[in-house]
C-alpha positions in Angstrom: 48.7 59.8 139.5 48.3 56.6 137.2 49.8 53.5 137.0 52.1 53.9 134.9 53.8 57.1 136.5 53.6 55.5 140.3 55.8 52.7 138.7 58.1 55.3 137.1 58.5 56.7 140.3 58.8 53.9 142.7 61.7 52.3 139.6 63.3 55.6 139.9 63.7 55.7 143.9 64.4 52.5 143.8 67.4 52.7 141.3 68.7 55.8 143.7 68.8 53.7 146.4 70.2 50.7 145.1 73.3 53.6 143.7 73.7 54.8 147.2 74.2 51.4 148.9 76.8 50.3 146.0 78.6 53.5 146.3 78.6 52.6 150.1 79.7 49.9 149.8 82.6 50.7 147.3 83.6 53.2 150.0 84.3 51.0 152.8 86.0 48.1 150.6 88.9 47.3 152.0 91.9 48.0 149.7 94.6 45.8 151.6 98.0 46.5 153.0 98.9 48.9 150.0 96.4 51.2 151.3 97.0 50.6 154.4 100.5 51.4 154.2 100.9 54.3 151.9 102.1 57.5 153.6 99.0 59.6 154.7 99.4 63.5 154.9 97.6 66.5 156.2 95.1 67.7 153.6 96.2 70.8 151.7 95.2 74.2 153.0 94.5 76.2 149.9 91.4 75.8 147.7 93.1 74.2 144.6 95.6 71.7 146.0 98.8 71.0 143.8 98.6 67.9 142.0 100.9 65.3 143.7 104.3 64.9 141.9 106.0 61.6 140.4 108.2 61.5 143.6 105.5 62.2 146.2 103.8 58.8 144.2 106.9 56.8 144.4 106.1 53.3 146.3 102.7 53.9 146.5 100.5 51.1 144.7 98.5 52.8 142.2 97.5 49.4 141.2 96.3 47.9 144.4 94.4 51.1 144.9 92.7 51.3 141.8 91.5 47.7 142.3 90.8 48.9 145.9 88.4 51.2 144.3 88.6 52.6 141.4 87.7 49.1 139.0 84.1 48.7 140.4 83.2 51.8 137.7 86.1 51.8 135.6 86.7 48.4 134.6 82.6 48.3 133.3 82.5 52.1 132.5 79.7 52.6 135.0 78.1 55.8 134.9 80.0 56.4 131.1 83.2 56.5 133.7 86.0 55.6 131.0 87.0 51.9 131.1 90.8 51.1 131.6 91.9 50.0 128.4 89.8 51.9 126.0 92.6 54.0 124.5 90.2 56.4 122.4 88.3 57.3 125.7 91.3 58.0 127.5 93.4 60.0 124.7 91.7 63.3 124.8 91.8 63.1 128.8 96.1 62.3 128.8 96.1 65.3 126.4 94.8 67.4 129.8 97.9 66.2 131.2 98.3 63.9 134.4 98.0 67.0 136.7 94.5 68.1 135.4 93.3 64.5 135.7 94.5 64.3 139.3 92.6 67.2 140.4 89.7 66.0 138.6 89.8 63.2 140.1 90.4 64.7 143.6 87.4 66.7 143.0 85.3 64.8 141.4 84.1 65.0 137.7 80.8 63.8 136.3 79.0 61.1 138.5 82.0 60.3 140.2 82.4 61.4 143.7 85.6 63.5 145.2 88.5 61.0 145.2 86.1 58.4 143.9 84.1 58.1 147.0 87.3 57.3 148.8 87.6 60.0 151.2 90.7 57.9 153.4 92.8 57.9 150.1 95.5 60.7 150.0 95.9 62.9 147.4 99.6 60.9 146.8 97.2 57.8 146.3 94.8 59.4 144.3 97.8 61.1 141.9 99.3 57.6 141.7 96.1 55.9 141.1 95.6 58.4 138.0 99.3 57.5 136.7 98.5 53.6 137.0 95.2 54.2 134.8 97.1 56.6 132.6 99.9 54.3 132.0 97.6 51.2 131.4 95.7 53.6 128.3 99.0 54.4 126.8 
């Protein structure tokens, strides 16, 4: 192996790791009481989960969430995530419709991770986090 590959390498597992620990570390931020006190239910049973409605959002803090979480990609576009208030990335994803954009978010999409990496969130918080970012690309 020459140089020049064994520093490809060593830049490359290095990059990975430095990912993992900030995707660690955006999973145990602490999102404050709106987290804290949003209603938490049982995870669905079926395989495809029904997105959460308008009324199963209602006083949750899609705002305080998505800052909880949601910014550290979002508000830089990290990973070509789409940044809040770029209206032209976010247009053909409203056209899906809020409901395909909460599943995707619950699943995953992309590089991001199932619920964004936050596992404790709800799928009530993740459908209200969604209609925060939605209504802020409008």
């Amino acid at each position: 192996m020459n140089k020049q590959s064994s520093f490809t390498r060593m830049f490359s597992i290095l990059m990975v790791f430095a990912m993992a620990v900030f995707l660690q570390a955006c999973d145990k931020s602490d999102t404050g009481t709106a987290a804290k006190s949003a209603p938490q239910t049982a995870p669905a049973t079926s395989s495809a989960p029904a997105a959460a409605t308008s009324a199963d959002t209602a006083g949750i803090d899609g705002e305080a969430l998505y800052k909880g979480a949601c910014q550290a990609c979002h508000l830089a576009g990290v990973a070509n995530a789409p940044k809040l208030d770029d209206k032209a990335a976010w247009a053909p994803r409203i056209a899906m419709g809020v409901d395909a954009l909460t599943q995707s978010a619950i699943k995953g999409k992309n590089a991001m991770p199932p619920k964004g990496g936050r596992m404790d969130y709800s799928d009530e918080q993740i459908a209200a986090i969604v209609q925060y970012m939605v209504n802020q690309a409008q």
